[in-house]
MDTraj code that builds the backbone (N, CA, C; nanometers):
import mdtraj as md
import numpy as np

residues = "UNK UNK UNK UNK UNK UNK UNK UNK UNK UNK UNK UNK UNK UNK UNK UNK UNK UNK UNK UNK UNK UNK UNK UNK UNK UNK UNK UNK UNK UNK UNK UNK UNK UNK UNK UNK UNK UNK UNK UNK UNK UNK UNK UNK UNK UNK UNK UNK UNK UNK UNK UNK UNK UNK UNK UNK UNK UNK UNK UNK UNK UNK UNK UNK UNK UNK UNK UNK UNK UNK UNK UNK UNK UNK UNK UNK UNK UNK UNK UNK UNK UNK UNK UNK UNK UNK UNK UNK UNK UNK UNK UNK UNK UNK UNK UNK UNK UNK UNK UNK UNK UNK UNK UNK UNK UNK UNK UNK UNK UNK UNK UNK UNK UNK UNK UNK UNK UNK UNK UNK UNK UNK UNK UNK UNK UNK UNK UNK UNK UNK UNK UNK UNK UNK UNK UNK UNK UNK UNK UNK UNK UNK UNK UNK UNK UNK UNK UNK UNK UNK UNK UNK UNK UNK UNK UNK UNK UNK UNK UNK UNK UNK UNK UNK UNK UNK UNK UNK UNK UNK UNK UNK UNK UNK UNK UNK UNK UNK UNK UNK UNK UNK UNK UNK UNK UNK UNK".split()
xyz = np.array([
    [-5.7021, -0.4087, -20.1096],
    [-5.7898, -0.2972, -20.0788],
    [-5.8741, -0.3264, -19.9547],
    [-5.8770, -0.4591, -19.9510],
    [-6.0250, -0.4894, -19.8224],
    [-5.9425, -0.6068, -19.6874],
    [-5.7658, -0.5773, -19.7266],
    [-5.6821, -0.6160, -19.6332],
    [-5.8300, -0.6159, -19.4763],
    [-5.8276, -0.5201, -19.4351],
    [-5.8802, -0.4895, -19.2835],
    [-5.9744, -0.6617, -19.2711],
    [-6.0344, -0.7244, -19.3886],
    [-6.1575, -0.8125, -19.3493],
    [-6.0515, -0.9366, -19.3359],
    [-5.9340, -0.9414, -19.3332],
    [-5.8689, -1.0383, -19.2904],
    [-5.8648, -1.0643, -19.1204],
    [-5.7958, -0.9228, -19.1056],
    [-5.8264, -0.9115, -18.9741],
    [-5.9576, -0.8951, -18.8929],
    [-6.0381, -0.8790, -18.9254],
    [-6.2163, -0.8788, -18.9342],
    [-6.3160, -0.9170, -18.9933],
    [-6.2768, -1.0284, -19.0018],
    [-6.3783, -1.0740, -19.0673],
    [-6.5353, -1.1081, -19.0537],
    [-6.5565, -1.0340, -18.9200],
    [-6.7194, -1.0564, -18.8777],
    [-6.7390, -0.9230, -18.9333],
    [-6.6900, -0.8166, -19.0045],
    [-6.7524, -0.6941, -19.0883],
    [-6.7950, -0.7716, -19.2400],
    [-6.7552, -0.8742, -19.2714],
    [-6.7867, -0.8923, -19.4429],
    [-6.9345, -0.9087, -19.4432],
    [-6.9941, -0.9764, -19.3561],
    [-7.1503, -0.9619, -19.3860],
    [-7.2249, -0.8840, -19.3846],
    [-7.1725, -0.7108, -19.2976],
    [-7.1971, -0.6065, -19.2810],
    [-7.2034, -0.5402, -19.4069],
    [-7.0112, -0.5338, -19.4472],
    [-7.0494, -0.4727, -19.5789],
    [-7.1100, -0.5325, -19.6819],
    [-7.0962, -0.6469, -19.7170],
    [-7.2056, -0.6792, -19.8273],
    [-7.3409, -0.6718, -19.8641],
    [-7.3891, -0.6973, -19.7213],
    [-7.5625, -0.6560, -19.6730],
    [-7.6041, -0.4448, -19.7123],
    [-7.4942, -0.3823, -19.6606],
    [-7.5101, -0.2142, -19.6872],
    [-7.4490, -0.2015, -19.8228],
    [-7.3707, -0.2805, -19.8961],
    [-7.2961, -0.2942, -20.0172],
    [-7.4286, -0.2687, -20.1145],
    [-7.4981, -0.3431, -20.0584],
    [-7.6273, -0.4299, -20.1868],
    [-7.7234, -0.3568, -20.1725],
    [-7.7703, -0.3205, -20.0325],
    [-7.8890, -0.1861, -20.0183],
    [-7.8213, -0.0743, -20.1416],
    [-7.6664, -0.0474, -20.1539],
    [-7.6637, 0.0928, -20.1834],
    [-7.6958, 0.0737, -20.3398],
    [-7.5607, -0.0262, -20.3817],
    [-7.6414, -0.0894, -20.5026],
    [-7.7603, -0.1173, -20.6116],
    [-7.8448, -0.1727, -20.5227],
    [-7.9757, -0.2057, -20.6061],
    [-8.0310, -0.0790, -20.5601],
    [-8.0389, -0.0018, -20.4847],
    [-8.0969, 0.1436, -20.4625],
    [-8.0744, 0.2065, -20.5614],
    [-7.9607, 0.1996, -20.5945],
    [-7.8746, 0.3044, -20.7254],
    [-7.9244, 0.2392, -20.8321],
    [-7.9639, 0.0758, -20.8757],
    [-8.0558, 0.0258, -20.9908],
    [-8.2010, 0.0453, -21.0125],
    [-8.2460, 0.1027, -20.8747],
    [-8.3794, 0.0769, -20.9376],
    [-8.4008, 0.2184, -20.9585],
    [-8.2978, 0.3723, -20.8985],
    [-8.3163, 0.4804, -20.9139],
    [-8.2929, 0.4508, -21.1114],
    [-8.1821, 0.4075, -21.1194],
    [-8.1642, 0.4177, -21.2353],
    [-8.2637, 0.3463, -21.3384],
    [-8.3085, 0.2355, -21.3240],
    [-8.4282, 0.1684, -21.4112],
    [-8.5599, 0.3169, -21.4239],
    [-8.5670, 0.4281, -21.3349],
    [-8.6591, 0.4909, -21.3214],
    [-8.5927, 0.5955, -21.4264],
    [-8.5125, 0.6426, -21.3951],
    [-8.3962, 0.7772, -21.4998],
    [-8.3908, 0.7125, -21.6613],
    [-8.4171, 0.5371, -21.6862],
    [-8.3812, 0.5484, -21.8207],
    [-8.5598, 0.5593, -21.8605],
    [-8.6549, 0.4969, -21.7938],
    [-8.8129, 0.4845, -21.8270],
    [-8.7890, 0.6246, -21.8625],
    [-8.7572, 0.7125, -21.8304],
    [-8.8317, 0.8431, -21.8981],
    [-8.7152, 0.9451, -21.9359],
    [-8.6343, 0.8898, -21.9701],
    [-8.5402, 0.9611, -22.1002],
    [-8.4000, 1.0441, -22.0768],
    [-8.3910, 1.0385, -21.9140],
    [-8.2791, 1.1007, -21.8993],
    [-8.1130, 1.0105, -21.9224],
    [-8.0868, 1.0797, -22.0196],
    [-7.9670, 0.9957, -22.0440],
    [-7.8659, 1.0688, -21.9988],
    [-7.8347, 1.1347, -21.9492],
    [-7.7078, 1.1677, -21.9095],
    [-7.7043, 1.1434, -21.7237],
    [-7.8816, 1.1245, -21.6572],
    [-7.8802, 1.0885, -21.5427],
    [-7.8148, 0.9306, -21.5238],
    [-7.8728, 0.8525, -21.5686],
    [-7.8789, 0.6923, -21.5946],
    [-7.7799, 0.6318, -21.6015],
    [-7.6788, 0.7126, -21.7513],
    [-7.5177, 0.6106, -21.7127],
    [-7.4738, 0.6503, -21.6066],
    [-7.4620, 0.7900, -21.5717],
    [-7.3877, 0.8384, -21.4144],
    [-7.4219, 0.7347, -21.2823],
    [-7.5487, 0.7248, -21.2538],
    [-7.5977, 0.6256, -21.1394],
    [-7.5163, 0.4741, -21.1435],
    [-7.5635, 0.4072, -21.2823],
    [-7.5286, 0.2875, -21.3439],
    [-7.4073, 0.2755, -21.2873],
    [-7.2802, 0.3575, -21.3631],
    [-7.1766, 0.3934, -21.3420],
    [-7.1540, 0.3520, -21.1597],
    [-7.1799, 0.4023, -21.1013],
    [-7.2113, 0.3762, -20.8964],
    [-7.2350, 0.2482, -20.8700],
    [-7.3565, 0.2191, -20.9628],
    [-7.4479, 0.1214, -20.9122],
    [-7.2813, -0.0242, -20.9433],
    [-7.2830, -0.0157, -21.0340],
    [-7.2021, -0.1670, -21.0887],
    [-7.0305, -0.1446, -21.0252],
    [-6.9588, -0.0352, -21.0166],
    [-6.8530, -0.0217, -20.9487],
    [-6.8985, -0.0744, -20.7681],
    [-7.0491, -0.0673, -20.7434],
    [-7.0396, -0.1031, -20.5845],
    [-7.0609, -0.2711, -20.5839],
    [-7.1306, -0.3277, -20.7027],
    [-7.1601, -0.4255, -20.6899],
    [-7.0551, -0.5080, -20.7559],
    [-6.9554, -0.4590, -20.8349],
    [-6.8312, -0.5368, -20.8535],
    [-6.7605, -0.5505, -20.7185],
    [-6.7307, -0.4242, -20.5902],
    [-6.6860, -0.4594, -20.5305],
    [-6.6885, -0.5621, -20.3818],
    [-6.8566, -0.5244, -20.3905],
    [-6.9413, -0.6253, -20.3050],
    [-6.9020, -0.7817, -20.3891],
    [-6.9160, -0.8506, -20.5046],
    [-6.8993, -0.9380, -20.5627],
    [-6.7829, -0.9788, -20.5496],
    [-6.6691, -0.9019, -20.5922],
    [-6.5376, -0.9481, -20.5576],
    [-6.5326, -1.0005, -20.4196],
    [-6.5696, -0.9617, -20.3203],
    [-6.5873, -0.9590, -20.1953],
    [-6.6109, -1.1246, -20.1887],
    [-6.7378, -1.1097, -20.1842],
    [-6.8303, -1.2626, -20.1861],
    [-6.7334, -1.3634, -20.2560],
    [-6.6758, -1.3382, -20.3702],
    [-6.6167, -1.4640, -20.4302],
    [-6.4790, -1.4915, -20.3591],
    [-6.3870, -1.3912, -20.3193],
    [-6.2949, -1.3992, -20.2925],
    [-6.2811, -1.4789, -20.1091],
    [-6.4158, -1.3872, -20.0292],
    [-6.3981, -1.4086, -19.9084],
    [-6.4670, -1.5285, -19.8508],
    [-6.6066, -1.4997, -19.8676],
    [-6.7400, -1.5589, -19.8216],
    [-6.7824, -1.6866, -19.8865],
    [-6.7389, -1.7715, -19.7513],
    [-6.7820, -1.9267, -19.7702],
    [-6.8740, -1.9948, -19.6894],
    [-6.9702, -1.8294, -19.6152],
    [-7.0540, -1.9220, -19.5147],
    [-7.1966, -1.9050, -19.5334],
    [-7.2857, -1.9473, -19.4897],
    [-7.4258, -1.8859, -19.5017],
    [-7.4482, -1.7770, -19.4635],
    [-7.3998, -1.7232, -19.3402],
    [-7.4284, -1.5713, -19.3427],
    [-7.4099, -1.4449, -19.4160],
    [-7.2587, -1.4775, -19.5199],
    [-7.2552, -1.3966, -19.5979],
    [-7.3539, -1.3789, -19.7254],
    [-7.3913, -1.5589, -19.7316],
    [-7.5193, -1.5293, -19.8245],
    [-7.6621, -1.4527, -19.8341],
    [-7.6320, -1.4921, -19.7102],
    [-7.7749, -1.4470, -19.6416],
    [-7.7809, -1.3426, -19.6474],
    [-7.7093, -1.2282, -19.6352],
    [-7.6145, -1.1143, -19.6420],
    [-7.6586, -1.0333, -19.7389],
    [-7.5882, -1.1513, -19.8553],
    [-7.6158, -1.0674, -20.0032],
    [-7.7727, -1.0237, -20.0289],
    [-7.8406, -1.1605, -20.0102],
    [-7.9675, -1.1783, -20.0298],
    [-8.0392, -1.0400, -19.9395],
    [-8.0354, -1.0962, -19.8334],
    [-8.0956, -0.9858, -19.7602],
    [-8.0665, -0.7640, -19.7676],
    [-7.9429, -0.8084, -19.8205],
    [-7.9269, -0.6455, -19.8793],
    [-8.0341, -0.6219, -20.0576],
    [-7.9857, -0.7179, -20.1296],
    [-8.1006, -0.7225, -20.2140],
    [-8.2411, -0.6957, -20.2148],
    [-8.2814, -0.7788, -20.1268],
    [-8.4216, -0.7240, -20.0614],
    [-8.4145, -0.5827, -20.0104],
    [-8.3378, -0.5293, -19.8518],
    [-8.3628, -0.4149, -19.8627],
    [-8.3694, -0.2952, -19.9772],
    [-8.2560, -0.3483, -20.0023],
    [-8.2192, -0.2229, -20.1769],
    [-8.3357, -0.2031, -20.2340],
    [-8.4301, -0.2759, -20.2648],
    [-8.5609, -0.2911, -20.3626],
    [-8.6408, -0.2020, -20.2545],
    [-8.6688, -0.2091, -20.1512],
    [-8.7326, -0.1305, -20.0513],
    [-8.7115, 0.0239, -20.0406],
    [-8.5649, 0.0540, -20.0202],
    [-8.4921, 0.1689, -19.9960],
    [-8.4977, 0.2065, -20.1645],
    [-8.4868, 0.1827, -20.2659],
    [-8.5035, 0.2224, -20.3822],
    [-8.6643, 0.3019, -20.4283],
    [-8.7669, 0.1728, -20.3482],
    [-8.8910, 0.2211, -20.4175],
    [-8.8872, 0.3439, -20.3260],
    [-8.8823, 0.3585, -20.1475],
    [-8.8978, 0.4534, -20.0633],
    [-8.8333, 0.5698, -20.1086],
    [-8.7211, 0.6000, -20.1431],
    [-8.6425, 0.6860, -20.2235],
    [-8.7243, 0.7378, -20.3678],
    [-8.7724, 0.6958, -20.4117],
    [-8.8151, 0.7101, -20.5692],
    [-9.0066, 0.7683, -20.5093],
    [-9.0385, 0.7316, -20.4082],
    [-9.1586, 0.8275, -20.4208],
    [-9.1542, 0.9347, -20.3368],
    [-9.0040, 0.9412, -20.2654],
    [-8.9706, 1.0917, -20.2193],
    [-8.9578, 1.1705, -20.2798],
    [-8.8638, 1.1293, -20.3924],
    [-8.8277, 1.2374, -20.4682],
    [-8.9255, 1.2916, -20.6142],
    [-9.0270, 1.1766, -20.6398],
    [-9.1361, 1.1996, -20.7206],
    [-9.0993, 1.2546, -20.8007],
    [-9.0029, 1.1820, -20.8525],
    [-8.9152, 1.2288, -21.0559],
    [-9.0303, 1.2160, -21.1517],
    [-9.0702, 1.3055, -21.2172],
    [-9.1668, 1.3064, -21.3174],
    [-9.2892, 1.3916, -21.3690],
    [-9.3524, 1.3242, -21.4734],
    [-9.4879, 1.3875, -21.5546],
    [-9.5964, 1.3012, -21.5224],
    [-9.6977, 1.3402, -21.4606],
    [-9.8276, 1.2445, -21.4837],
    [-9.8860, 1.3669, -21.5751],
    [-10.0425, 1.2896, -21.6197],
    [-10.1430, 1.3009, -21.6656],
    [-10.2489, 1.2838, -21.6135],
    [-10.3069, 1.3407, -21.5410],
    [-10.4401, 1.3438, -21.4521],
    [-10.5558, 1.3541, -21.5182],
    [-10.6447, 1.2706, -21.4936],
    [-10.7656, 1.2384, -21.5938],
    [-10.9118, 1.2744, -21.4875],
    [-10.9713, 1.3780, -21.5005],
    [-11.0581, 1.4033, -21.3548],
    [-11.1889, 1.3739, -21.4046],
    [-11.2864, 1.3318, -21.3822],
    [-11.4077, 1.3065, -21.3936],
    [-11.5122, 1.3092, -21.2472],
    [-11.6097, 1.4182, -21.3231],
    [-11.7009, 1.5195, -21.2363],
    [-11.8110, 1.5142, -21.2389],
    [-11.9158, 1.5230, -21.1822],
    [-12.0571, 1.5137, -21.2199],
    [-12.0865, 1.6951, -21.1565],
    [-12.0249, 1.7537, -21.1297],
    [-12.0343, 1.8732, -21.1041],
    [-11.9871, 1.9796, -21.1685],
    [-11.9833, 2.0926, -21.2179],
    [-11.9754, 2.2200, -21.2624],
    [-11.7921, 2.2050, -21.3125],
    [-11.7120, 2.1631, -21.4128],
    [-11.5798, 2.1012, -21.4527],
    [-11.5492, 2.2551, -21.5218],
    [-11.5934, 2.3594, -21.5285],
    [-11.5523, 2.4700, -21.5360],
    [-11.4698, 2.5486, -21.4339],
    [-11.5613, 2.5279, -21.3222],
    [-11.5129, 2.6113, -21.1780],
    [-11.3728, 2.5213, -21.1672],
    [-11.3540, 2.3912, -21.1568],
    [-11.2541, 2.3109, -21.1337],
    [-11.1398, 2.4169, -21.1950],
    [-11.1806, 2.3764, -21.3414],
    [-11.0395, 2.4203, -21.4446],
    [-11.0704, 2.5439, -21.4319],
    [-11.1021, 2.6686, -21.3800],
    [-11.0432, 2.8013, -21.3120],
    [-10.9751, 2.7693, -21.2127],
    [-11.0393, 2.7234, -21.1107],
    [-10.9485, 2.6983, -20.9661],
    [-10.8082, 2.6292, -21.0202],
    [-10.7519, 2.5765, -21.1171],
    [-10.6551, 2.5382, -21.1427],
    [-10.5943, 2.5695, -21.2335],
    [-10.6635, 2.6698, -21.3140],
    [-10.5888, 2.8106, -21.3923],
    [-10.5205, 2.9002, -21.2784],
    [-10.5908, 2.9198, -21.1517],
    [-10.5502, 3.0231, -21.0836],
    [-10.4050, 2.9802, -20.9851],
    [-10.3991, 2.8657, -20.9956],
    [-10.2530, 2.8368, -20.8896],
    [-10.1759, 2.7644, -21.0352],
    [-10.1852, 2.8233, -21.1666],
    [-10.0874, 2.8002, -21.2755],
    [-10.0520, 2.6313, -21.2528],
    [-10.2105, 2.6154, -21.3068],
    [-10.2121, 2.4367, -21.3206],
    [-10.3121, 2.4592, -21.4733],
    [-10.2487, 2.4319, -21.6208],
    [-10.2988, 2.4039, -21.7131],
    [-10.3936, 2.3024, -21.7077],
    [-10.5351, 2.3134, -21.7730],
    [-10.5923, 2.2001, -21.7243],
    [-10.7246, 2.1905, -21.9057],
    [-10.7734, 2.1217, -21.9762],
    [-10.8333, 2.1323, -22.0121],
    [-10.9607, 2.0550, -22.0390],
    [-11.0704, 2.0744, -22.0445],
    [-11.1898, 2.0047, -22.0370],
    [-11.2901, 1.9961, -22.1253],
    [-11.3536, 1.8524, -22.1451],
    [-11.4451, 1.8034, -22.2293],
    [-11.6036, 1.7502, -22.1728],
    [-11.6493, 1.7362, -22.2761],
    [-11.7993, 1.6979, -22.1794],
    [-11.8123, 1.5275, -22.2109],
    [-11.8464, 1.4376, -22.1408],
    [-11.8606, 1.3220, -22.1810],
    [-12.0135, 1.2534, -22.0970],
    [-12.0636, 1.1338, -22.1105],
    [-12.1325, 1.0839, -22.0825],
    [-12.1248, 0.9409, -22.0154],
    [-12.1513, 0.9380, -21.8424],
    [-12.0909, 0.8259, -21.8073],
    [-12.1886, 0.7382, -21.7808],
    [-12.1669, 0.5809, -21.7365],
    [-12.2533, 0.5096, -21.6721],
    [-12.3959, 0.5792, -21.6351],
    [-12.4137, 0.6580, -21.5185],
    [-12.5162, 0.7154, -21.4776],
    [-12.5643, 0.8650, -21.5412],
    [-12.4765, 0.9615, -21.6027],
    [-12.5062, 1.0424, -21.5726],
    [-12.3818, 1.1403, -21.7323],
    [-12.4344, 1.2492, -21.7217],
    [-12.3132, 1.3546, -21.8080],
    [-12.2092, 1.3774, -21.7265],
    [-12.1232, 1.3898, -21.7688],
    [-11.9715, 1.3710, -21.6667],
    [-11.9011, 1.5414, -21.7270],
    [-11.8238, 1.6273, -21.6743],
    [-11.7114, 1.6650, -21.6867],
    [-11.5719, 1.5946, -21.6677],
    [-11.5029, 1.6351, -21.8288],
    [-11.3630, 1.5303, -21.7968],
    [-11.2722, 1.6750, -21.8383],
    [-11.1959, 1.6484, -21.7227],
    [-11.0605, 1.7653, -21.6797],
    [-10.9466, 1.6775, -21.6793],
    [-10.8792, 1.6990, -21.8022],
    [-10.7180, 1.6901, -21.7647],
    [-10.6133, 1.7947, -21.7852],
    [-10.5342, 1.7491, -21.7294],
    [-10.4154, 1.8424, -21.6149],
    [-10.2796, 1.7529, -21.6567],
    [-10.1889, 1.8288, -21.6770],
    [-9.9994, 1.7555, -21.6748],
    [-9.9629, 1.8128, -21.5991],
    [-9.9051, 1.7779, -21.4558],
    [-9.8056, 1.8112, -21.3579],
    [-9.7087, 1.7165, -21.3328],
    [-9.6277, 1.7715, -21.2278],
    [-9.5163, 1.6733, -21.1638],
    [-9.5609, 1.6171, -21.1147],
    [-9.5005, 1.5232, -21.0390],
    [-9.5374, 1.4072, -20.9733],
    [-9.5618, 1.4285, -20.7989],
    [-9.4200, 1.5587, -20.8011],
    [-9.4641, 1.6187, -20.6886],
    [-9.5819, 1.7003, -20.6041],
    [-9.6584, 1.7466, -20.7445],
    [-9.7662, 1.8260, -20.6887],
    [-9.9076, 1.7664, -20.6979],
    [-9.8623, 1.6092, -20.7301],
    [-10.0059, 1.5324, -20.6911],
    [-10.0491, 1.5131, -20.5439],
    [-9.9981, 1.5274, -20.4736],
    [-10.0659, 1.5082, -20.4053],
    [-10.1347, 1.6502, -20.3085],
    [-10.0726, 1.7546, -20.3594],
    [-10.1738, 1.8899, -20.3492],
    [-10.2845, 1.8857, -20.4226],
    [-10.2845, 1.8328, -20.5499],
    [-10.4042, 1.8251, -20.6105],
    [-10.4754, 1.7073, -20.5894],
    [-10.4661, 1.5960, -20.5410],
    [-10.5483, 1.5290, -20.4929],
    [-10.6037, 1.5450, -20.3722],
    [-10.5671, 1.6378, -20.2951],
    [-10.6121, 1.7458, -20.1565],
    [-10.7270, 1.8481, -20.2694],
    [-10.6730, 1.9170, -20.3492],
    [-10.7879, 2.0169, -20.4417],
    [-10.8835, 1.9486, -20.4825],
    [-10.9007, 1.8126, -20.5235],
    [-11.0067, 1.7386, -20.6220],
    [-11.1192, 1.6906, -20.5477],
    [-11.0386, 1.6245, -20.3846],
    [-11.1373, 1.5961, -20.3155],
    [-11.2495, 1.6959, -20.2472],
    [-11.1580, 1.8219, -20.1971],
    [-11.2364, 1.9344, -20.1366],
    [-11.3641, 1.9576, -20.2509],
    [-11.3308, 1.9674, -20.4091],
    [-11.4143, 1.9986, -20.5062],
    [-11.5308, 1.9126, -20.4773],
    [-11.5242, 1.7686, -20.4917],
    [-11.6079, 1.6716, -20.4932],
    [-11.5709, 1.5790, -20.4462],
    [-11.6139, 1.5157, -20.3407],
    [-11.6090, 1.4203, -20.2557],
    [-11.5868, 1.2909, -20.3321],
    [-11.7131, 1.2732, -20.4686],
    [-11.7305, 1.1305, -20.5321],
    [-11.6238, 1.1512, -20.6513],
    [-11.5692, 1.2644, -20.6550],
    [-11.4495, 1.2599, -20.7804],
    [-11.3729, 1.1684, -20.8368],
    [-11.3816, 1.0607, -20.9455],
    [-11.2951, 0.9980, -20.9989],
    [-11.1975, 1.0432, -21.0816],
    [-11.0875, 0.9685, -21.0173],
    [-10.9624, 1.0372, -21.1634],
    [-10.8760, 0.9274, -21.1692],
    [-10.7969, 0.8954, -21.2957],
    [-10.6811, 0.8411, -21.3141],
    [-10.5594, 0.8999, -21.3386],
    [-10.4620, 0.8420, -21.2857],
    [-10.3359, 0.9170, -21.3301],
    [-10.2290, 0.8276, -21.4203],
    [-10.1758, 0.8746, -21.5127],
    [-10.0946, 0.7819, -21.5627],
    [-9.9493, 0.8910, -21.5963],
    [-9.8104, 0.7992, -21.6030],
    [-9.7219, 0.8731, -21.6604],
    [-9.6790, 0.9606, -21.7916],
    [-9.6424, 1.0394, -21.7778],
    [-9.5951, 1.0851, -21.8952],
    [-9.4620, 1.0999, -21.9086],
    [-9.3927, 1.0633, -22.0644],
    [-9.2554, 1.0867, -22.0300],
    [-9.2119, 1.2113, -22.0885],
    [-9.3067, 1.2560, -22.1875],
    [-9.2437, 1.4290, -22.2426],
    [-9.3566, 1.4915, -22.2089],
    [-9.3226, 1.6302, -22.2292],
    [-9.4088, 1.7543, -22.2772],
    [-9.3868, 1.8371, -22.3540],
    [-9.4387, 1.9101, -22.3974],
    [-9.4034, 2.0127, -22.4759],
    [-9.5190, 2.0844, -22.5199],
    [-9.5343, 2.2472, -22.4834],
    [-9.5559, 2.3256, -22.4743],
    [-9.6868, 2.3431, -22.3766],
    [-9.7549, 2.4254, -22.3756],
    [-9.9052, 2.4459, -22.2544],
    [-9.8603, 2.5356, -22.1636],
    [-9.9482, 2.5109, -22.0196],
    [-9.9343, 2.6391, -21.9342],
    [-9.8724, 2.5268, -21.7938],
    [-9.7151, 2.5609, -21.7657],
    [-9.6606, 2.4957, -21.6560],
    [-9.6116, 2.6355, -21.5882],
    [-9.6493, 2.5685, -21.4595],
    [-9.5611, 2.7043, -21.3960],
    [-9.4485, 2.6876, -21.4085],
    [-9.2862, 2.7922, -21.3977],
    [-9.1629, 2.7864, -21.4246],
    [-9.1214, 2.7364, -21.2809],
    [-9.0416, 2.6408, -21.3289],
    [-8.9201, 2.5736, -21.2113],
    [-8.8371, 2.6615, -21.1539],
    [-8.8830, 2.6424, -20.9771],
    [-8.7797, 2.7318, -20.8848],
    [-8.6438, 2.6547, -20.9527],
    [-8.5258, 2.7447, -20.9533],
    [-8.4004, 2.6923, -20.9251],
    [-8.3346, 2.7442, -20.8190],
    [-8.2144, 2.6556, -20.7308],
    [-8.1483, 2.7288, -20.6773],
    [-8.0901, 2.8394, -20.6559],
    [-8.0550, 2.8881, -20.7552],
    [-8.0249, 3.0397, -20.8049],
    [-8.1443, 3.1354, -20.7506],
    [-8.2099, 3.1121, -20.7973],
    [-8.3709, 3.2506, -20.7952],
    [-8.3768, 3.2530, -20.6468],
    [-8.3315, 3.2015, -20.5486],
    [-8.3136, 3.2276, -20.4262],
    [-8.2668, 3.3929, -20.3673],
    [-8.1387, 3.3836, -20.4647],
    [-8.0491, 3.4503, -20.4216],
    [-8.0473, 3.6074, -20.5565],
    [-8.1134, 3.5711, -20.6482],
    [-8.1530, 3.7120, -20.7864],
    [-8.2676, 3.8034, -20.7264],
    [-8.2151, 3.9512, -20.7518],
    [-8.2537, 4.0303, -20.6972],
    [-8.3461, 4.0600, -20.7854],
    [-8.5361, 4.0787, -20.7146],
    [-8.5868, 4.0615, -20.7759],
    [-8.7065, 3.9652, -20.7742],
    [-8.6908, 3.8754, -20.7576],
    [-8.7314, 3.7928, -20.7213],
    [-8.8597, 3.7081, -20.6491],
])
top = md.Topology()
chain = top.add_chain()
for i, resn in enumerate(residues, 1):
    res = top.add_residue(resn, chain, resSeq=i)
    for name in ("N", "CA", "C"):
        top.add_atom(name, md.element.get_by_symbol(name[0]), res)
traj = md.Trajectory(xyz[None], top)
């Protein structure tokens, strides 16, 4: 199958180095798809991920007897972990839980985020210095960082935490564009 690296053999460190980026890219997407429950995403990737790295491996054992090909492996490894995390906060797969804490008016907040169909609900608590409003909110992962643009405009000294979530079920989410609703008349 990899006849050509006979005759070329200054490509084997090439492919093994882009072998291993694509690889561990495809593992760490996938370590992210099983954390939060998608199983029918996870074996599919997996599936990619280990057919590229059997053939990168075959590679290495069969061909590569020098340091550069090691170096190779190694160094695609490293990128992969890079190009994986960079990839994974593009695409911002997920549920957080936004935890907002206010020393200001936590009513007006949770309207302003009733009104762009952001469920949000709020308690009164008592902090270090002072009575606090505490606002939490479940969105994607994608629309944090619009709302961390909304929280600051609110209040400058605004503290919040965010943590993951891996389900939901039921509350006020706005409905997911799909591809389709593009093109339904109506719309």
């Amino acid at each position: 199958m990899f006849d050509f690296l006979d005759v070329y053999p200054w490509l084997l460190p090439f492919m093994i180095f882009f072998g291993r980026i694509c690889d561990v890219t495809l593992g760490t997407l996938r370590i992210i798809f099983v954390s939060k429950g998608e199983k029918y995403k996870a074996p599919l990737i997996g599936f990619f991920e280990v057919f590229i790295w059997i053939m990168i491996i075959s590679q290495v054992l069969a061909r590569a007897n020098d340091l550069l090909s090691y170096i190779s492996y190694a160094g695609g490894y490293a990128s992969g972990n890079y190009v994986g995390i960079l990839i994974e906060k593009r695409i911002a797969y997920g549920i957080v839980l936004c935890r907002i804490y206010t020393q200001k008016n936590g009513k007006d907040l949770v309207q302003t985020l009733n009104r762009l169909n952001i469920g949000a609900t709020m308690t009164r608590g008592i902090g270090s210095t002072n009575e606090v409003d505490i606002i939490e909110t479940v969105v994607e992962r994608k629309v944090m960082k619009r709302l961390e643009r909304l929280l600051t405009a609110f209040d400058s000294n605004i503290f919040y935490v965010v943590e993951d979530v891996r389900t939901r079920k039921n509350g006020i989410f706005p409905k997911r564009k799909t591809i389709l609703s593009r093109w339904r008349v109506g719309k």
